[in-house]
LOSE-400635 format. One record per residue (C-alpha): z, x, y; residue in one letter. Coordinates in nm, 4 decimals, padded with zeros to 6 digits. Layout:
N
{{Z, X, Y}, 'A'}
...
//
This chain:
228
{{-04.8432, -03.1145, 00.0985}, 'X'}
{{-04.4736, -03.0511, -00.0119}, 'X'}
{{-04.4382, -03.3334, -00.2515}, 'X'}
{{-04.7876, -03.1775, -00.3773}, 'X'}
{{-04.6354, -02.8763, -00.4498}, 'X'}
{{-04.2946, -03.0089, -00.5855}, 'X'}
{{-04.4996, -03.2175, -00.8451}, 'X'}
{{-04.6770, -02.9400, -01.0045}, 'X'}
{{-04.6110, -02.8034, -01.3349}, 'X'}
{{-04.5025, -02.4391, -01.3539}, 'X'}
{{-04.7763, -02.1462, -01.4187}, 'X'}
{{-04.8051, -02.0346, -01.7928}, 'X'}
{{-04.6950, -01.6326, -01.8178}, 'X'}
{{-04.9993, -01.4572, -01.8026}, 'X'}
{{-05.1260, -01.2662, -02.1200}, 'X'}
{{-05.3376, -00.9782, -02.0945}, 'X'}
{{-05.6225, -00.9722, -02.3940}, 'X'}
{{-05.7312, -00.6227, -02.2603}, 'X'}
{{-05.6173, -00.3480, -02.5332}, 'X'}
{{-05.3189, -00.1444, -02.4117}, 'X'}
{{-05.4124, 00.1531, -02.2316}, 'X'}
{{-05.1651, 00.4817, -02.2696}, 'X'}
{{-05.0548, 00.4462, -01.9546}, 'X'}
{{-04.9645, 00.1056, -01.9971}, 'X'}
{{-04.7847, 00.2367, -02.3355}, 'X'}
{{-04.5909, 00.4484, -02.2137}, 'X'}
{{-04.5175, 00.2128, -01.8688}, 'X'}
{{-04.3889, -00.0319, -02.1630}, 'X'}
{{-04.1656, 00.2397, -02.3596}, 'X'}
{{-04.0232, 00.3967, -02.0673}, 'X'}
{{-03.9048, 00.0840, -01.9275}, 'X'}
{{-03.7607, -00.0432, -02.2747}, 'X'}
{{-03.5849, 00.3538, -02.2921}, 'X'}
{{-03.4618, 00.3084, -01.9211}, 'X'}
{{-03.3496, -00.0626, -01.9845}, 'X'}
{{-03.1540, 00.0715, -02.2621}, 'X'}
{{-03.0279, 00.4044, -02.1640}, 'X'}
{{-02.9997, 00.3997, -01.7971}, 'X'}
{{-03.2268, 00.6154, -01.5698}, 'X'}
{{-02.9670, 00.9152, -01.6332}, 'X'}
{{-02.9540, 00.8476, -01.9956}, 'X'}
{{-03.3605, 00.8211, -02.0725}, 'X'}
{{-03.4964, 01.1366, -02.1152}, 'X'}
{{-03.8926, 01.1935, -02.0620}, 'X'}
{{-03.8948, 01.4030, -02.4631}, 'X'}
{{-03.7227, 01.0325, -02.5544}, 'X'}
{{-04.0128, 00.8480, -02.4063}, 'X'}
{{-04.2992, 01.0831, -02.4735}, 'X'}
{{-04.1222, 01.0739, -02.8872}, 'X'}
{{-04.1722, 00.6866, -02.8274}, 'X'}
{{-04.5090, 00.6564, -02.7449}, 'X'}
{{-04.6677, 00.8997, -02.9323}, 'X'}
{{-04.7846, 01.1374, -02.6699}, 'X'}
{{-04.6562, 01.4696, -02.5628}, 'X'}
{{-04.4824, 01.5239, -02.1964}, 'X'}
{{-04.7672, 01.6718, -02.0363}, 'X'}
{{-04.9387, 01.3124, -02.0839}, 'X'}
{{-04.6744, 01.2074, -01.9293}, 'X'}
{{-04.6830, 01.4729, -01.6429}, 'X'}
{{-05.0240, 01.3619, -01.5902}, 'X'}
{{-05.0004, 00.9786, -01.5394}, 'X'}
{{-04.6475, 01.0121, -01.3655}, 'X'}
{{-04.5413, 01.3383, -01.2334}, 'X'}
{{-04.1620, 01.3340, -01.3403}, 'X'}
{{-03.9009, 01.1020, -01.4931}, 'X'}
{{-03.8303, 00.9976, -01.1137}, 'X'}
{{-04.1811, 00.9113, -01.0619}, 'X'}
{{-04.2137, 00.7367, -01.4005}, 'X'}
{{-03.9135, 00.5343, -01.3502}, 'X'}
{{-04.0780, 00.4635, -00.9617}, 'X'}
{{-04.4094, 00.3422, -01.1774}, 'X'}
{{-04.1799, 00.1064, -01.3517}, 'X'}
{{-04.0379, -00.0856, -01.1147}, 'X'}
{{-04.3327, -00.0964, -00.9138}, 'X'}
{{-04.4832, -00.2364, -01.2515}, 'X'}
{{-04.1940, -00.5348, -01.2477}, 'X'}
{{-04.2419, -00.6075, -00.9292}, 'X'}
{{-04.6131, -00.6499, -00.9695}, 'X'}
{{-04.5222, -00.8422, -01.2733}, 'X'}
{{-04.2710, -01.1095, -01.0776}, 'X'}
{{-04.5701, -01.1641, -00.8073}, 'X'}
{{-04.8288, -01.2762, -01.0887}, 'X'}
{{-04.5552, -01.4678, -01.2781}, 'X'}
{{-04.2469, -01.5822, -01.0501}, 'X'}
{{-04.4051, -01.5543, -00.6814}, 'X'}
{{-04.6536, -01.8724, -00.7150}, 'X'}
{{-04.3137, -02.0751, -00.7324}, 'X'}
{{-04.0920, -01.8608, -00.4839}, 'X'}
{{-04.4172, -01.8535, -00.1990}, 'X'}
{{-04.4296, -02.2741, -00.2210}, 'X'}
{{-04.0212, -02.2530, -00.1877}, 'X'}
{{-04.0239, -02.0413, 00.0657}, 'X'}
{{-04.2935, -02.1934, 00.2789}, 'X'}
{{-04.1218, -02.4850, 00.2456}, 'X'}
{{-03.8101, -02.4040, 00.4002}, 'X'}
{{-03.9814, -02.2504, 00.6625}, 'X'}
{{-04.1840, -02.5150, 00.7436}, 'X'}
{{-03.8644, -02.6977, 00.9026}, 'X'}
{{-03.8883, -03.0708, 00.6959}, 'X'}
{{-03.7067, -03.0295, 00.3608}, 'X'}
{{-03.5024, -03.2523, 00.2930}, 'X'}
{{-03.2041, -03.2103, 00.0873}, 'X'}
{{-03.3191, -03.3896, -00.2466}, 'X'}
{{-03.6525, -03.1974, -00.1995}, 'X'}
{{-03.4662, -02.9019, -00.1880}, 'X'}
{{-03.2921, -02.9394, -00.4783}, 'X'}
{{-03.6211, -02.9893, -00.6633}, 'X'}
{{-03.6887, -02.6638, -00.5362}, 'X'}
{{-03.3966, -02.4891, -00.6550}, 'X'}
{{-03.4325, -02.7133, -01.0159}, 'X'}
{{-03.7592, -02.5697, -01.0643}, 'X'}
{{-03.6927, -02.1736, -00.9394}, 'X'}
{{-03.4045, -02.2293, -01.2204}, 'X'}
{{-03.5925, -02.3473, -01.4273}, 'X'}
{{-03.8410, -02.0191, -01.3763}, 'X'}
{{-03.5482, -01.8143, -01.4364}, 'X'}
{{-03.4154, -01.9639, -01.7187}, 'X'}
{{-03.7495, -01.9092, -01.8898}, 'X'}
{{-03.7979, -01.5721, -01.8290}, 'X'}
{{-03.4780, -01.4691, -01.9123}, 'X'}
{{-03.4609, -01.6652, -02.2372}, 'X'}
{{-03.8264, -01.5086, -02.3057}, 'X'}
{{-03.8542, -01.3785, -02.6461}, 'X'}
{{-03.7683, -00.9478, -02.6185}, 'X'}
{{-04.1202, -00.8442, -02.4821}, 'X'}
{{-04.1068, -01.0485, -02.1683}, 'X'}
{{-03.7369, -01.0213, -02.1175}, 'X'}
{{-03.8342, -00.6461, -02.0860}, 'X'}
{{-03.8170, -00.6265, -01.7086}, 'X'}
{{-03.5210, -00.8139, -01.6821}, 'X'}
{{-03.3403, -00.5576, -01.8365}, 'X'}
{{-03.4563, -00.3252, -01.6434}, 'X'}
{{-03.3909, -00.4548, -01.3346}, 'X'}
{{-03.0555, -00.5907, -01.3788}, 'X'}
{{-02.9505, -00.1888, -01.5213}, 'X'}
{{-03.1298, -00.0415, -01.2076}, 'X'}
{{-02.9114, -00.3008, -00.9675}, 'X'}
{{-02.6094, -00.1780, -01.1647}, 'X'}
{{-02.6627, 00.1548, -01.1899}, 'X'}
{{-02.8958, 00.2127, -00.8880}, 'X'}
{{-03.1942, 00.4872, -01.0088}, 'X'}
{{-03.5081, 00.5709, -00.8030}, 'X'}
{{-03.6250, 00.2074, -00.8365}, 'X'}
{{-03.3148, 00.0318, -00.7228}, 'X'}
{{-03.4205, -00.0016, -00.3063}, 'X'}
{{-03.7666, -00.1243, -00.4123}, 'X'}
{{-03.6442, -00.3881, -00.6620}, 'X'}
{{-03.3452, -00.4992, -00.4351}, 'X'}
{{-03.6078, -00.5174, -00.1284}, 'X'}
{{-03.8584, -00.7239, -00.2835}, 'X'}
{{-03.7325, -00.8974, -00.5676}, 'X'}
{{-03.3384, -00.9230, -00.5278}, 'X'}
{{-03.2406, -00.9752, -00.1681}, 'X'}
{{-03.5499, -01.2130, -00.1209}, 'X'}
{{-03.4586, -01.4347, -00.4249}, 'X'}
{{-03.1038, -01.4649, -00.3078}, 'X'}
{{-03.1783, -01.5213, 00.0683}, 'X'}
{{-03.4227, -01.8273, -00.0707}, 'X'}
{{-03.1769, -02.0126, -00.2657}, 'X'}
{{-02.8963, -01.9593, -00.0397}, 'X'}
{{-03.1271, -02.1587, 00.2194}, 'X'}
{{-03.2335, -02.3424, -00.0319}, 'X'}
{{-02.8450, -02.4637, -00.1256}, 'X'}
{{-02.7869, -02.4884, 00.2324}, 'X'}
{{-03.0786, -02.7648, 00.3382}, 'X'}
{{-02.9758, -02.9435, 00.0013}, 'X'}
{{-02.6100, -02.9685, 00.1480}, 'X'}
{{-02.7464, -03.0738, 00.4717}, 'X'}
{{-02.7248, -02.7764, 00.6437}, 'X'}
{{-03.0193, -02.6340, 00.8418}, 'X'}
{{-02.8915, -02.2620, 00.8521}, 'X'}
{{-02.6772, -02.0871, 00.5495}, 'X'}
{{-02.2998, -02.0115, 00.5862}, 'X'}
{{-02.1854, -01.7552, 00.3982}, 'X'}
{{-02.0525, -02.0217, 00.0930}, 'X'}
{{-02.4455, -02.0785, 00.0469}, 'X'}
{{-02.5052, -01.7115, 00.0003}, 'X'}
{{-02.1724, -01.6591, -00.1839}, 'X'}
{{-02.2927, -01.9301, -00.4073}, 'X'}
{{-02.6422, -01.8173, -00.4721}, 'X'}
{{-02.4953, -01.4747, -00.5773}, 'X'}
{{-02.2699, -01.6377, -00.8204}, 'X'}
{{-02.5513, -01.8908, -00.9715}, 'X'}
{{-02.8108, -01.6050, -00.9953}, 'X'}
{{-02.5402, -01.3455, -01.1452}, 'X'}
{{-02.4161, -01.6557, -01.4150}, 'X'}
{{-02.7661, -01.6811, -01.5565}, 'X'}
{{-02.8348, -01.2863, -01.5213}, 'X'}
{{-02.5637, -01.2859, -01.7729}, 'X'}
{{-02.7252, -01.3648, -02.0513}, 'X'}
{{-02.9153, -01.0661, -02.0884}, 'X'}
{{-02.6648, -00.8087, -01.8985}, 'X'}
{{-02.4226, -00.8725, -02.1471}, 'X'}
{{-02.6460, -00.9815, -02.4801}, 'X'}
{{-02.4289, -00.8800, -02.7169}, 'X'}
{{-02.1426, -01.0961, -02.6358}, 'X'}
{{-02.3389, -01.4013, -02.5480}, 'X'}
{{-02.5350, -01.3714, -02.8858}, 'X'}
{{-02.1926, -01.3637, -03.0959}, 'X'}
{{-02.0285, -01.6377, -02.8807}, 'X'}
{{-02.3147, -01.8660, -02.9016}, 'X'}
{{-02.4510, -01.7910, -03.2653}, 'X'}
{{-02.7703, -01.6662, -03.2219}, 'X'}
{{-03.0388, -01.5351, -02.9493}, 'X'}
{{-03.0530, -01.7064, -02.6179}, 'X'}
{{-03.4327, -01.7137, -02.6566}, 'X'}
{{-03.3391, -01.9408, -02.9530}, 'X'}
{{-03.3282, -02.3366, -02.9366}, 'X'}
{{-03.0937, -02.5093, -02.8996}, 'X'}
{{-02.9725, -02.2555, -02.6624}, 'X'}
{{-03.2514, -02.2076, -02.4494}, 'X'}
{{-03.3002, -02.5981, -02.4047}, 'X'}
{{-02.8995, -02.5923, -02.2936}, 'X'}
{{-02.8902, -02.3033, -02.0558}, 'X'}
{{-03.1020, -02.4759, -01.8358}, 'X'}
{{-02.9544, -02.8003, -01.8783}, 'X'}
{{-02.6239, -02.5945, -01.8148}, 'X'}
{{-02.7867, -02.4225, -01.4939}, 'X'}
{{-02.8614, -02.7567, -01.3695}, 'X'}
{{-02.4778, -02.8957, -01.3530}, 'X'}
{{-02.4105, -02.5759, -01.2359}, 'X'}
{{-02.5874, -02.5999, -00.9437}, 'X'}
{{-02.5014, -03.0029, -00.8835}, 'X'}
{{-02.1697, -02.8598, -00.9061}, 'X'}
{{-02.2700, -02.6111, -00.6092}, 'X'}
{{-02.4815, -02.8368, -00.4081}, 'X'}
{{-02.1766, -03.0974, -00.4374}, 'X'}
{{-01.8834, -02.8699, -00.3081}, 'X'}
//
């Protein structure tokens, strides 16, 4: 069953061919506006300006700015279940199940990277909620507990086990979780601080070759990890 699982190729990012409702617009422009500005920045006039309807649409689908914001990260985390949870699920029920062995779990954490690496190289409209969420963990709005609880602190706890069993460990110390911070935070990089890595690389990250060697990159990164 695990070597089942280990062999198969990642799921495509679903694509919606439904036409945008306005709740969906406006789901889309208030997190680009919250991404950008910061939850005390973004203003509801901003967003309503944005998508081409007037605040009481927005009163009507949402309540508030708070509840808006709320709507968005509930939106990303809905979004990392369809997208990033098929390979995080196997993972984790795999180091549950007691029998990893270290090179499987470094297949594991290869192919979580790998996950990663793609949808944070993702060209601007899927790189959307990564934005977002890595602003809300910095600067902690109405969303921040419910991305932290089930996106965050779950991703971190799995490849800090993860690191662990591929170091031979059967429980984490705190170097595993230490280390998963720092390989998670390296990669979240790329789009916290865009600007820089954009004019010290030369272009986009979404652009080859440098998608093609961040993840090559990530990879002796974490040999590096899983070696010390």
């Amino acid at each position: 069953m695990i070597d089942r699982l280990l062999s198969a190729p990642l799921s495509p990012l679903e694509v919606s061919p439904e036409p945008e409702t306005t709740r969906q617009r406006i789901l889309r422009v208030g997190m680009a506006c919250f991404a950008q500005e910061g939850f005390a920045g973004a203003t509801t006039r901003m967003i309503a300006s944005a998508a081409g309807v007037t605040l009481p649409v927005i009163a009507y689908h949402f309540g508030n700015k708070d509840g808006l914001h709320l709507a968005c990260a509930e939106e990303i985390v809905e979004q990392h279940r369809r997208r990033l949870l098929p390979v995080a699920a196997a993972a984790r029920c795999a180091a549950d199940d007691g029998s990893l062995t270290a090179d499987q779990a470094r297949i594991w954490l290869e192919k979580i990277l790998a996950t990663l690496v793609a949808a944070i190289t993702a060209d601007d409209e899927q790189r959307l909620a990564t934005d977002f969420v890595l602003r809300e963990l910095s600067e902690q709005g109405p969303g921040y507990h419910l991305l932290y609880e089930e996106l965050w602190k779950p991703g971190m706890e799995l490849v800090a086990e993860l690191i662990a069993i591929a170091r031979g460990r059967s429980a984490t110390v705190e170097g595993d979780r230490v280390g998963a911070m720092m390989l998670l935070a390296s990669l979240s990089s790329l789009t916290r601080d865009e600007p820089v890595a954009s004019a010290f690389l030369g272009g986009s990250a979404s652009e080859e070759p440098h998608r093609t060697l961040i993840g090559e990159c990530a990879r002796r990164m974490l040999s590096g990890l899983i070696a010390a």
